[in-house]
C-alpha positions as CSV (number, residue, x, y, z in Angstrom):
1,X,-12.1,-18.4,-0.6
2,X,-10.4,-16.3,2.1
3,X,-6.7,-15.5,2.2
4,X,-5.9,-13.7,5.7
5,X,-8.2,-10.1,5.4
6,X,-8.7,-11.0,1.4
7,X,-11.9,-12.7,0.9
8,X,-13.8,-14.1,-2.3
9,X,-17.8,-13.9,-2.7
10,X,-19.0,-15.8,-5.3
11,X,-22.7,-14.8,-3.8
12,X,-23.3,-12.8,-7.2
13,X,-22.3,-12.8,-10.4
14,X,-21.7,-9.2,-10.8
15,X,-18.4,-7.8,-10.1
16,X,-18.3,-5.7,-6.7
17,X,-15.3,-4.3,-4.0
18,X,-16.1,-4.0,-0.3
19,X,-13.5,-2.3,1.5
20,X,-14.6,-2.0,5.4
21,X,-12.4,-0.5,7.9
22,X,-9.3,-1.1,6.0
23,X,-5.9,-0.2,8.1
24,X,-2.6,-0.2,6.8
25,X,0.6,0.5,8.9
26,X,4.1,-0.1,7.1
27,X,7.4,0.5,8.7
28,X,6.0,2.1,11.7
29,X,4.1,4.3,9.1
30,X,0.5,4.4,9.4
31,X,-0.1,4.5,5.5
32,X,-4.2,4.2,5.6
33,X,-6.3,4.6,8.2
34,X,-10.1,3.5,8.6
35,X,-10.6,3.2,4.6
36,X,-14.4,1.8,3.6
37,X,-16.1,2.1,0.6
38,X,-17.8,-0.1,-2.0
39,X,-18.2,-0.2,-5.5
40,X,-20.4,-1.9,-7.8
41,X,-20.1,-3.0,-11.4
42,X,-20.4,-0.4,-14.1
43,X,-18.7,2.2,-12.2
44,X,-15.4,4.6,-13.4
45,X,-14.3,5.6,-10.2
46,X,-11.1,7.9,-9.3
47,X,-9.0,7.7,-6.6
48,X,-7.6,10.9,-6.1
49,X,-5.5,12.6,-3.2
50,X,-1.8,14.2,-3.4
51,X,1.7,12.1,-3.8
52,X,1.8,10.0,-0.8
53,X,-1.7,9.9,0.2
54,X,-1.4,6.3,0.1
55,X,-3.5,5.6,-3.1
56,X,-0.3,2.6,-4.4
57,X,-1.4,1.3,-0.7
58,X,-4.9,0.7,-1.2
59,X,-4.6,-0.6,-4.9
60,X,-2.1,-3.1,-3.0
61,X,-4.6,-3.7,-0.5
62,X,-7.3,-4.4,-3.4
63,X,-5.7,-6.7,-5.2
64,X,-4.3,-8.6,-1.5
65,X,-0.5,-7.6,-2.6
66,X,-0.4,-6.2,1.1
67,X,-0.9,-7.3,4.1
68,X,-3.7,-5.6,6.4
69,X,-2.9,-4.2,9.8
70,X,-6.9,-4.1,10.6
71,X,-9.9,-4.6,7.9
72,X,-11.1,-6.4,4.9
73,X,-11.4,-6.3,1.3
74,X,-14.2,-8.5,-0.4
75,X,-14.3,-9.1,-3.9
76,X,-17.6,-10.6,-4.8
77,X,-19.2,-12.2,-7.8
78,X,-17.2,-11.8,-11.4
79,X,-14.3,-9.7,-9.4
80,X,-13.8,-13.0,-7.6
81,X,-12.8,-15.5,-9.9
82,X,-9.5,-16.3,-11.2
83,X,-7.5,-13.6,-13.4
84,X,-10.4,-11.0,-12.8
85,X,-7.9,-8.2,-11.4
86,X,-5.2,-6.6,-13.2
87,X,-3.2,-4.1,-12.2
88,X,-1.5,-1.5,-14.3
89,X,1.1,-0.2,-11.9
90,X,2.9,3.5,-12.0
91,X,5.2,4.0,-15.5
92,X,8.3,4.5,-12.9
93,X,7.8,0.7,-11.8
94,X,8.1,-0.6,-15.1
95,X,11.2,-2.1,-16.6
96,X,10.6,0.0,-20.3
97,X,14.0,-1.1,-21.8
98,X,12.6,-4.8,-21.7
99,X,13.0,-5.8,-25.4
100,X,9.4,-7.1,-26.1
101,X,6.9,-6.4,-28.6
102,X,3.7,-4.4,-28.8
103,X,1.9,-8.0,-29.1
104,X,4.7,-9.9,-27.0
105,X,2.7,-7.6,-23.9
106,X,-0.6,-8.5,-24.6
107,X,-0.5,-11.6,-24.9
108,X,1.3,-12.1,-21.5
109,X,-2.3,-11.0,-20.4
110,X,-3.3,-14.4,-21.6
111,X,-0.4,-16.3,-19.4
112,X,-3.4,-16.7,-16.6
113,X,-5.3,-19.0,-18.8
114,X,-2.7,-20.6,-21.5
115,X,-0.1,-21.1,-18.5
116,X,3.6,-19.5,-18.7
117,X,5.2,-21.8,-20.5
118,X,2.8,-23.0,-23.4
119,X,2.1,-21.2,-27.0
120,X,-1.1,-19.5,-27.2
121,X,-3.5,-20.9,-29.0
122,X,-5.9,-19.7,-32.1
123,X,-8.3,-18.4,-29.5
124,X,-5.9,-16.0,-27.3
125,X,-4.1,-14.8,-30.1
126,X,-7.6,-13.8,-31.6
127,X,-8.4,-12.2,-28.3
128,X,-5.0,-10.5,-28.8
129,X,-6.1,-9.1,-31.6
130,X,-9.5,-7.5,-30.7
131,X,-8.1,-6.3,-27.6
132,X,-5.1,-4.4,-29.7
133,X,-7.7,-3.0,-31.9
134,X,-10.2,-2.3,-29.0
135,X,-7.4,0.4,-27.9
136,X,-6.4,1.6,-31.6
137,X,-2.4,-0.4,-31.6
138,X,-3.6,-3.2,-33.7
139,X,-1.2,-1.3,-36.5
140,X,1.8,-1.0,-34.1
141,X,1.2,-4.6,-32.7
142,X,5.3,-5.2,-33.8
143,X,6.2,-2.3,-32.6
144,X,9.2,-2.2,-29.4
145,X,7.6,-0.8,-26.7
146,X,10.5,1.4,-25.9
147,X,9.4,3.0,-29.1
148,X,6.3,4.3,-28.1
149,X,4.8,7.3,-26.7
150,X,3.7,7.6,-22.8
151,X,-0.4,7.4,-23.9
152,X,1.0,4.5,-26.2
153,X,1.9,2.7,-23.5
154,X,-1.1,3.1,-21.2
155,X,-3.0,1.8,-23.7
156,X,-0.9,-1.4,-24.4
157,X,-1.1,-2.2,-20.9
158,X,-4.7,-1.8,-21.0
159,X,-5.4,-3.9,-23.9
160,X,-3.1,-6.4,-21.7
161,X,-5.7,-6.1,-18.5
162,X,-8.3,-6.3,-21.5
163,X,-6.5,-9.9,-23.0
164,X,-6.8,-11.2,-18.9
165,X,-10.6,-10.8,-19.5
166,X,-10.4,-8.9,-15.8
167,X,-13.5,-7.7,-14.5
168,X,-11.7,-5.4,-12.4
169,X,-8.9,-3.2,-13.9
170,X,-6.4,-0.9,-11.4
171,X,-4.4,2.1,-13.0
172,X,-2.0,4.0,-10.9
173,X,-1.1,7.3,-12.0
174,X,-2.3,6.1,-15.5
175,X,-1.6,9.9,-17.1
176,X,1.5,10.2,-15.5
177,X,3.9,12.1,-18.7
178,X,0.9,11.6,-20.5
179,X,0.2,14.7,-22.9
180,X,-3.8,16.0,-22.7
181,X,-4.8,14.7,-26.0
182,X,-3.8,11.1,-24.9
183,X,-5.6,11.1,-22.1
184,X,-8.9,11.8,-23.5
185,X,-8.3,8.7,-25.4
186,X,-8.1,6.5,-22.3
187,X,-11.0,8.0,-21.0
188,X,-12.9,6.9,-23.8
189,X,-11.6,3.7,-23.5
190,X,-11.9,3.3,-20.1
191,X,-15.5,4.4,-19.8
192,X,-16.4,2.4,-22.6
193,X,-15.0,-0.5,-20.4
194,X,-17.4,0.4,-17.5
195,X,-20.7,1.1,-19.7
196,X,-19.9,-2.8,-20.0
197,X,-20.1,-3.2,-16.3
198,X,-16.2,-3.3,-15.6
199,X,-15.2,-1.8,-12.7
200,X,-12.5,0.8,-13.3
201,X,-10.4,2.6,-10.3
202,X,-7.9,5.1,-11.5
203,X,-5.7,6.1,-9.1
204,X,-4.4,10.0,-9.7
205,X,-3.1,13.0,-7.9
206,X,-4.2,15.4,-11.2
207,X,-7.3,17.4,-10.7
208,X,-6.5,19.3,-13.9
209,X,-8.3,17.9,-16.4
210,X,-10.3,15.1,-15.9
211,X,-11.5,14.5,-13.0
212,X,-15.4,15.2,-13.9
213,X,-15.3,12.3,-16.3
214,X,-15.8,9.8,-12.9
215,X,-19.0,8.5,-12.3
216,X,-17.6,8.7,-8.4
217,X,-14.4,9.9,-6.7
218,X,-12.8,8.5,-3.4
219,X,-10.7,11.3,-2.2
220,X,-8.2,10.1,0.2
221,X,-4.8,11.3,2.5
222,X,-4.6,8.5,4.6
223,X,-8.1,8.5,5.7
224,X,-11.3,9.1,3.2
225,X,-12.1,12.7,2.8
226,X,-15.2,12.2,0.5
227,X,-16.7,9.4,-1.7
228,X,-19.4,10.1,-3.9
229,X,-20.3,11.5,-7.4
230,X,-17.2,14.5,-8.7
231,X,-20.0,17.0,-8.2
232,X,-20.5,16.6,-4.6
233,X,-17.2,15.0,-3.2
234,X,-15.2,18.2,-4.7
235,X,-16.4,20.6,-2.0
236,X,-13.9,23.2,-0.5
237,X,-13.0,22.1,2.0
238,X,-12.1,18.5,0.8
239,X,-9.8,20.3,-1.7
240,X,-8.5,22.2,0.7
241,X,-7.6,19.1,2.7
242,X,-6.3,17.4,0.0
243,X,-4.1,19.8,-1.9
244,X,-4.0,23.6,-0.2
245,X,-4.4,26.3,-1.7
246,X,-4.1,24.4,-5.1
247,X,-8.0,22.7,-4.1
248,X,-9.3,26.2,-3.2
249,X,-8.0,27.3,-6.7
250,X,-9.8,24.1,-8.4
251,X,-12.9,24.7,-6.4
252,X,-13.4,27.8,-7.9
253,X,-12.7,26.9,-11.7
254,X,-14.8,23.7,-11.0
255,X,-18.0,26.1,-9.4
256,X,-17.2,28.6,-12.2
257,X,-17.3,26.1,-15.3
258,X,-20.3,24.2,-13.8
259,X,-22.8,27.2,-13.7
260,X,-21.6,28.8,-16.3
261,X,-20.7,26.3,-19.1
C-alpha cells in the first residue's frame, strides 16, 4: 500500500519505521528538514528538542496526517496493518469537558475493529477491561474524565492506544502538567509495552527527569541533532543546540550523576 510519501511494507512481521530524507515546509515555514531515522520493534524511543522544534510535525508525518514536501515514511511489517498506530495527541488538543466515561474512552479504541456505529461485543469489552487494568483505572472505569488527574488521563488514553491493539503508539508531550510521581508510572507502563516489542515514541521537550529511561533518543530542531542511545546522543554540544545554556546545565548533572551514582 502506498498513499503519496506514506508507504506500507508488509515484507516482515515485525513492526518497524523508516523515515528517509523527510522534508516538511508548512505555510512558507520550513518545519523539518532532511529527517531520517529508523526504528525497530522493541524500542522506547524519545523525541526530544525545545517547543517548536517540530516534534507535533514528524508525529504528523509518521502517522501520514501531513503531507510531505520531500521524503518518505515506511511502516513495515505489524506497524503496517490496519489500526496499528495510535496517536495520543498534546493535553491542549483535547476537548476535556466532553462528558464521557473512563470506559466510554477506551472502548472508542475498539471503534477500528467493531465499526462506529455497532455495540461492542463480549470480546472488546473484555479487552476493555484488561487494558483498564493493564494501566491501574480498572477501579475508576465510571469515572468522568473531567474528573481525573493529568497522569490519570495519560494513562486512559494509553489503555485506549492499548484497546486499538496498535503496534505503534505516538505520545506528544505525554507529561505535560503531569506531576513527577505520575510520570514514573507511565514509564513503567510504557517500557513494559516495548519489552513486548511495541514501538513507543514519546515526543517531549523535558530533559528533567526522564530522559535516561529511553533505550534511544532522536534529538531534533528542525533537523536531527543526534540519534542514538541517551548516553551518547546527550553530548554538549547537542544540548547546547537544543536548549542553551539550559543543555550545558543538563550536561553537567547528566556527566556528574553518571560517574558518580
Amino acid at each position: 500500500m502506498k498513499f503519496g510519501d506514506w508507504e506500507a511494507s508488509m515484507t516482515t512481521s515485525e513492526p518497524g519505521i523508516t523515515v528517509e530524507n523527510v522534508t516538511v515546509v508548512r505555510g512558507g515555514h520550513t518545519a523539518l528538514t532532511d529527517i531520517t531515522f529508523t526504528v525497530g520493534a522493541g524500542t522506547l524511543l524519545g523525541v526530544l528538542g525545545p517547543n517548536g522544534a517540530g516534534k507535533s510535525t514528524l508525529f504528523d508525518a509518521i502517522t501520514g496526517a501531513l503531507p510531505l514536501t520531500q521524503g518518505r515514511v515506511t511502516l513495515h511489517g505489524a506497524a503496517a496493518q490496519r489500526g496499528a498506530l495510535a496517536y495520543v495527541p498534546q493535553r491542549d488538543s483535547i476537548n476535556w469537558t466532553f462528558p464521557a466515561t473512563v470506559l466510554d474512552v477506551v472502548t472508542m479504541g475498539r471503534g477500528w475493529n467493531i465499526g462506529w456505529f455497532r455495540q461492542p461485543g463480549r470480546q472488546d469489552k473484555e479487552m476493555v477491561r484488561v487494558c483498564l487494568e493493564r494501566v491501574d483505572l480498572w477501579e475508576h472505569r465510571s469515572d468522568m474524565v473531567t474528573e481525573l488527574s493529568g497522569g490519570q488521563r495519560q494513562r486512559v488514553f494509553i489503555a485506549r492506544a492499548l484497546a486499538q491493539e496498535a503496534s505503534v503508539i505516538l505520545l506528544d508531550e505525554a507529561f505535560s502538567g503531569v506531576d513527577v510521581g505520575a510520570q514514573e508510572g507511565i514509564v513503567e507502563v510504557l517500557q513494559s509495552l516495548r519489552d513486548e516489542g511495541k514501538i513507543v515514541l514519546l515526543a517531549t521537550h523535558d530533559l528533567t527527569n526522564l530522559a535516561q529511561r529511553f533505550d534511544r533518543v532522536l534529538c531534533i530542531n528542525h533537523h536531527v541533532c543526534a540519534y542514538g542511545p541517551p548516553d551518547e546522543a546527550f553530548t554538549s554540544d547537542v544540548l547546547e543546540e537544543l536548549y542553551g545554556s539550559h543543555g550545558i546545565e543538563f550536561t553537567a548533572e547528566h556527566f556528574r550523576h553518571r560517574h558518580h551514582p
